[in-house]
N, C-alpha and C positions, 0 to 999 in steps of 0.2 A: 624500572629504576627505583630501587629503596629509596625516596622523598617520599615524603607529603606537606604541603603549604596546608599550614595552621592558622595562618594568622597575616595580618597587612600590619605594618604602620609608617606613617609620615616624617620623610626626610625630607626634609628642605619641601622643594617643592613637587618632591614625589612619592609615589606612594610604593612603597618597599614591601616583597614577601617574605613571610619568619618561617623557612624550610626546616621541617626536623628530619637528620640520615634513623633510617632504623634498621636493624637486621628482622628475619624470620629463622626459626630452627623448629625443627622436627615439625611433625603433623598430626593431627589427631583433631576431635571433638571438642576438646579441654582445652581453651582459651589461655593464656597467660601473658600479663601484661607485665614486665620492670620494669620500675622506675630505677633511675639513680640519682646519687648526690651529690654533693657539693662538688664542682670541680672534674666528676667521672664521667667515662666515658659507657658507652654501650657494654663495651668490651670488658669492661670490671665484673659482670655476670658471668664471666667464664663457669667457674665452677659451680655453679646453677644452671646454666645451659645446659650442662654435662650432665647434670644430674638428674635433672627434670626428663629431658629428650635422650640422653644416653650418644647425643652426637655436639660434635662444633662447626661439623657441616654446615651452611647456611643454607636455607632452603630457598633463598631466593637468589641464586647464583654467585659468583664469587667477587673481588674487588671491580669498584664503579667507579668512573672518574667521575669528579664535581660537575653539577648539571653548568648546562650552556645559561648565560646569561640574558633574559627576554628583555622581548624589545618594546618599547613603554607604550606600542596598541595591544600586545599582549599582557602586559603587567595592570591595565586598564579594565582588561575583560574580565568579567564574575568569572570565580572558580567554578570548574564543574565537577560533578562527584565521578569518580573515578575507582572507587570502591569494588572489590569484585563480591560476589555472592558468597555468601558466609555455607559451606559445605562443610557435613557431619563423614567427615574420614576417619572415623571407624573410632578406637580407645586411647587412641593417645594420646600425648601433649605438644601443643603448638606454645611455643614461644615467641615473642614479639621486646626485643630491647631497643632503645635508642637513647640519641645523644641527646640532652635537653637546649632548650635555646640557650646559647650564650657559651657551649663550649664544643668540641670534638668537629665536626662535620655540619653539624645544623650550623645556622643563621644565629648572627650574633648581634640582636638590635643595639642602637648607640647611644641608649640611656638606661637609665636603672629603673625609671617608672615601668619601661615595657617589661619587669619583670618581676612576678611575686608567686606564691604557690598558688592561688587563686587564677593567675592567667596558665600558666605550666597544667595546672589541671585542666583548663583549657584543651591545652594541647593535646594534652595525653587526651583526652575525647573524642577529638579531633579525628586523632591515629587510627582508636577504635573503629569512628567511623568509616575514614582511609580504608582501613582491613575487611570493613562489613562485618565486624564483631559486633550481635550485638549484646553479647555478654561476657565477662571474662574473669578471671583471679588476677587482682593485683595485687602486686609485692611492691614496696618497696623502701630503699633505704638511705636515712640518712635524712637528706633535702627530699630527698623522692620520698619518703615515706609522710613528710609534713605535702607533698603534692598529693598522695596518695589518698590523704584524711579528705582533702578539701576534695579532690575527685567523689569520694564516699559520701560526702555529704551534698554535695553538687547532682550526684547520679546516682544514686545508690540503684534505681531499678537496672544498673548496667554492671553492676559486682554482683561477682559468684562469691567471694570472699577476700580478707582483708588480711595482707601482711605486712607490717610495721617493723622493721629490723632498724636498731638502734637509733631510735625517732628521741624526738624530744618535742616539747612544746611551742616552739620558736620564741623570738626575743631573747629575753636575759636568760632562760633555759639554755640558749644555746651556747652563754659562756661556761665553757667548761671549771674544772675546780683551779684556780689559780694558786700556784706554786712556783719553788723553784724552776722544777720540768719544766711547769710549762711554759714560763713565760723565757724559757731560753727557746723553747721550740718556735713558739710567735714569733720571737725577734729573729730567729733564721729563715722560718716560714718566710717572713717579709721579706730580707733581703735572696731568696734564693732568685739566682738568675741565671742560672743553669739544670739541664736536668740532672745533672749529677748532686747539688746542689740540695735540688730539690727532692730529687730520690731519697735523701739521707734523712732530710725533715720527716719525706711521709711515711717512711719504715717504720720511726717511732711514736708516730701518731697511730698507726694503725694496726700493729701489732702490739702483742707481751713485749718483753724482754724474752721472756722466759722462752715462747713461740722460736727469735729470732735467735735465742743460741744453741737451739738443736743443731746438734750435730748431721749431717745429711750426707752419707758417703764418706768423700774428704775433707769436706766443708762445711760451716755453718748453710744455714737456713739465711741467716741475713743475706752471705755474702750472694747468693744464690737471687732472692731477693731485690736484691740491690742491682745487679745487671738486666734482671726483667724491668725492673721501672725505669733504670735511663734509658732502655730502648724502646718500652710505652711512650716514654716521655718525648723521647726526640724522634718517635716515628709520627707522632700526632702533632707535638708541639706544645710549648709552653700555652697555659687560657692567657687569651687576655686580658688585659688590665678591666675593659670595659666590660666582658663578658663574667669576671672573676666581680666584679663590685655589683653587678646586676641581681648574680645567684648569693653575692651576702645579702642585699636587700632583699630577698625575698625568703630568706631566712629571719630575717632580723625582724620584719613586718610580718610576718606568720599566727597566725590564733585561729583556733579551733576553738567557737564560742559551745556553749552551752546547749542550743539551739542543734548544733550541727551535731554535738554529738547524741543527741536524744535521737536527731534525723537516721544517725550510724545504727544506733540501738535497734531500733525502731523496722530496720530495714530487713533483718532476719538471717543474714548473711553472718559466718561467723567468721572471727577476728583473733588472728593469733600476731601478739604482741612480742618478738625477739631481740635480745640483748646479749650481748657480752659484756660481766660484771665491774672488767676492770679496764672499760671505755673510757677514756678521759677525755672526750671529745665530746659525748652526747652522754650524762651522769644517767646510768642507770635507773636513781630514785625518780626522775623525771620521769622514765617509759614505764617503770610500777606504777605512778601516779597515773597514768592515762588509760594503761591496761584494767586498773581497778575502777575508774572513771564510765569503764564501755562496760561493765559488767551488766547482764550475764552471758554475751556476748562474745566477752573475749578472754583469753586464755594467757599467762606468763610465761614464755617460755626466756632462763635465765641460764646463760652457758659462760663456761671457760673459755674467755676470751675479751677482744680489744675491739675497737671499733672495724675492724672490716672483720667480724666474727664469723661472716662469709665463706672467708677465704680462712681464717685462721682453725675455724670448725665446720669444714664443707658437708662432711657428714651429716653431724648432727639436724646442721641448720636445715640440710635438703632432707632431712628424714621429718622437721614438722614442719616443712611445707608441705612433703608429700601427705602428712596426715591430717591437715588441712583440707585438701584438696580433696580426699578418702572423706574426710569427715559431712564434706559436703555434700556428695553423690551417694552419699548414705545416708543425706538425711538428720545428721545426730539432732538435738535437742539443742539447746543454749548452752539449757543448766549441768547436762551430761556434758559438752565441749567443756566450761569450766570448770567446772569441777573435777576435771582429770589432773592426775599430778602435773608440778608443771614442769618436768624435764627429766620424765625418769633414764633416757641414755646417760643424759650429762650426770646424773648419782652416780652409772655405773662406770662412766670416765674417773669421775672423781676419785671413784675409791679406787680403782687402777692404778691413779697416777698416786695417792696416800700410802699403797703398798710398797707403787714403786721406790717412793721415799724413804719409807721404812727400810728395803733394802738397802737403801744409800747409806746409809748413816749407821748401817752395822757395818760398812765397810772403813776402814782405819784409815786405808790412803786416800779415798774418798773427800772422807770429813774434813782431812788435813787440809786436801786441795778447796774446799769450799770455806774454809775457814782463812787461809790466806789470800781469796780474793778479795 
């Protein structure tokens, strides 16, 4: 059964366990950990699953009901380790995602102290240990990627390497650039209370515009979009109030001191740092700031896209993990990782998509139609 208890804490007068659900996919020697963020679930790794393992198959069989509830001589008793032996099956990749405490499947404690990147990295240890991994590549993004640091800096003898996708520094980092936008999406954000609602909010959080009005067949990109997430949405559920206020505080209290990230440097493990430029959730200049912070360690990599630049550049993004991952099993240097350009796919998107411009704009009826929108 995909659990693992991570953790106890004290309700009233008993002592409660913090279960994390986690999927497995594909198999292989090559360790990999996701984390996620704010508010996501396992299942937002889709297109990194795919990518990494080349399946969506779960390797640990298919839908589980929620475990049975113990009974308070069992919820009493020491955990015991339950871990299977960590075996070298041949060159591929193992994946390992899950839902963090406070939303999806796992255990949702009932105040906000049980929750910061520092206890979540925790967790995420925990898992590793769960699995008998005892080493791995962690990704991750968002909130996961501020759980990810504090993991790095907490264990670094248990990282193969370090991916940070559209991280920021927590605290006031995490206020995005305040405008009109946004502060119409905050005010919908709050009130959605639906997932349809709520679908429409996270569409333009985390994509382009531009992303959502390709045309796809007969239809935009959005609207297409937009029926995946209300059925995310109402297949899992709206978070909780109490699990949604837990995972902001542990955004909002977040810091990666000085200390921790000399510990990150210092570990030898390389660090590739991913964004999409035109995130308005998590500012870009923040994740150059930290990327240039871990030098020479770690690496920019900066693409065409919005905060789940995941999804919105699956390619790209899964092509510098996979060189990541290459990078390490070969070895590279520090200074050779950084000093590589930092995105040379995303150049050659670029100037694809500047051509494709080019021909837009010799066209006459074209121009008309983008001039009267």
């Amino acid at each position: 059964m995909p659990y693992c208890e991570v953790d106890r804490y004290q309700a009233g007068d008993k002592w409660e366990g913090v279960r994390l659900f986690y999927r497995r996919y594909g198999r292989g020697a090559t360790k990999v950990l996701l984390v996620i963020g704010l508010a996501g679930t396992h299942d937002s790794w889709g297109p990194q699953i795919r990518g990494l393992t080349g399946s969506m198959e779960p390797a640990d069989g298919g839908d589980v009901p929620e475990p049975a509830a113990r009974t308070d001589e069992e919820a009493a008793a020491p955990a015991t380790a339950t871990a299977p032996e960590e075996e070298d099956v041949g060159e591929g990749i193992e994946v390992c995602c899950f839902d963090n405490r406070g939303v999806g499947r796992s255990s949702i404690p009932p105040h906000k102290s049980y929750y910061s990147t520092a206890i979540m990295a925790r967790d995420a240890l925990a898992l590793m240990d769960h699995l008998g991994w005892k080493k791995a590549h962690v990704f991750g993004h968002s909130m996961g990627a501020m759980i990810s640091c504090k993991l790095a800096a907490m264990a670094p003898h248990r990282l193969s390497s370090l991916a940070l996708l559209n991280v920021t520094g927590g605290g006031m980092e995490c206020f995005p650039k305040v405008d009109a936008q946004m502060l119409s999406l905050a005010f919908r954000f709050l009130r959605a209370r639906t997932p349809e609602q709520r679908a429409l909010v996270d569409l333009e959080t985390h994509y382009t515009k531009e992303y959502l009005d390709e045309e796809v067949e007969s239809c935009t990109r959005r609207a297409i979009l937009y029926k995946e997430y209300v059925k995310g949405i109402s297949s899992s559920g709206m978070q909780s109030n109490c699990g949604f206020e837990g995972q902001i505080n542990a955004c909002w209290t977040h810091k990666v001191t000085t200390k921790e990230l000399d510990t990150i440097r210092a570990a030898g493990f390389l660090v590739s740092v991913i964004h999409g430029r035109h995130d308005i959730i998590a500012q870009v200049c923040h994740a150059r700031r930290l990327a240039q912070r871990l030098l020479p360690v770690a690496r920019m990599v900066d693409l065409h896209g919005a905060h789940l630049v995941s999804h919105e550049r699956p390619q790209e993004v899964n092509n510098a993990l996979m060189d990541l991952i290459k990078a390490t099993k070969s070895a590279t240097a520090p200074h050779e990782w950084s000093s590589q350009p930092e995105n040379t796919s995303g150049l050659v998107v670029m100037a694809f998509e500047h051509m494709r411009n080019i021909v837009r704009v010799t066209k006459p009826v074209r121009v008309a139609a983008i001039e009267s929108s």
